[in-house]
N, C-alpha and C positions, 0 to 999 in steps of 0.2 A: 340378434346375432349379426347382423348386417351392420349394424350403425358401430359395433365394437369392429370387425373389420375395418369398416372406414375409417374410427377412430385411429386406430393400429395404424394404419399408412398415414395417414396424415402425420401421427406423429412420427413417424420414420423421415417423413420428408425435413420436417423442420431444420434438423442439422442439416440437411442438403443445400436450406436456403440460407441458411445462417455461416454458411463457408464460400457463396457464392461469389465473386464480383459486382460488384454494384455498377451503374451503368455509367455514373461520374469516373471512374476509375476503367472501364471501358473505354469511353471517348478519352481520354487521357494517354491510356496506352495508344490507345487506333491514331492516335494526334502524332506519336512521335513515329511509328510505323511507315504513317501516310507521309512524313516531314522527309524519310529518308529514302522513299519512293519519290517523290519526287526535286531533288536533287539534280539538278542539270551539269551532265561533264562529270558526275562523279563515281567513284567506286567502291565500294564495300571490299575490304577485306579482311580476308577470315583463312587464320591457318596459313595465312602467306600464299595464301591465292586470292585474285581480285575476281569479285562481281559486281556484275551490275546491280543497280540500284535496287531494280523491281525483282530480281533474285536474290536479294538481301532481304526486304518486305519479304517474300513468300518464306524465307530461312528462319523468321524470326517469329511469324503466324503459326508458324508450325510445331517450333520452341513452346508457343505459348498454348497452344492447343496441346501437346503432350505435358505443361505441365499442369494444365486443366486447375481444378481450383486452389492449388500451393500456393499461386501467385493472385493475392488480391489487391494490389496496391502496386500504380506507375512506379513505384522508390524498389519493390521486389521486382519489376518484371525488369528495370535497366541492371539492378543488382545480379540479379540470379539468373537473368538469361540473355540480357542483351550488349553487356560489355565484354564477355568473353568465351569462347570455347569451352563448352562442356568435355569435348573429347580431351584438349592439350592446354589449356587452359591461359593460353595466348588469349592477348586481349583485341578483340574488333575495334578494326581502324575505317576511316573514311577517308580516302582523299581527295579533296576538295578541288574543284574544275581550274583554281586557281595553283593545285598543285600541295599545297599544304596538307598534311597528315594528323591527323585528330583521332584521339582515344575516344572508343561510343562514349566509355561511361560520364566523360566530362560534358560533349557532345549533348547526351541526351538528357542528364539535368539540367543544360542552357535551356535548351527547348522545352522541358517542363515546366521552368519559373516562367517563362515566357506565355506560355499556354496558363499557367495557373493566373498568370496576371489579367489578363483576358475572360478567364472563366472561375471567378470568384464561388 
């Protein structure tokens, strides 16, 4: 009777793992997250208002925690969460310490080729 229980959750889990994020695609997202944290002289903005860098990071952890396992893959979480406003669906900009204005989602595929060239 026990070992059919245990069988029972074990297999209940499996989908659980098999929708999960894998941790190459973890550090991948956390690469571009951590990339726009630290950013010197620059600002996030979202909805036409600017933030700071590290309020942009915590904006965007929190994106990806409420969309918990939808997003398995760095190409879904710049797609679906990090280029633009879910509420208005304006797109997030950066502007760069030199003053320059950059759309995330072009922004954060640089920085993925870049990270992907490095972590084969």
């Amino acid at each position: 009777m026990k070992i059919r229980m245990i069988l029972a959750l074990l297999l209940c889990l499996i989908p659980i793992a098999a929708h999960a994020r894998d941790a190459k695609q973890d550090a991948r997202i956390e690469h571009l997250i951590s990339n726009v944290e630290s950013l010197k002289g620059a600002v996030f903005i979202r909805n036409g208002t600017e933030y700071d860098t590290k309020a942009a990071g915590s904006h965007l952890r929190m994106k990806l925690g409420k969309a918990g396992r939808r997003v398995k893959t760095a190409e879904q979480f710049i797609d679906g969460l990090a280029s633009k406003s879910s509420f208005s669906g304006k797109p997030y900009q950066i502007r760069k310490a030199d003053g320059a204005v950059v759309d995330t989602r072009p922004y954060f595929y640089t920085r993925l080729k870049e990270y992907d060239k490095g972590h084969p």
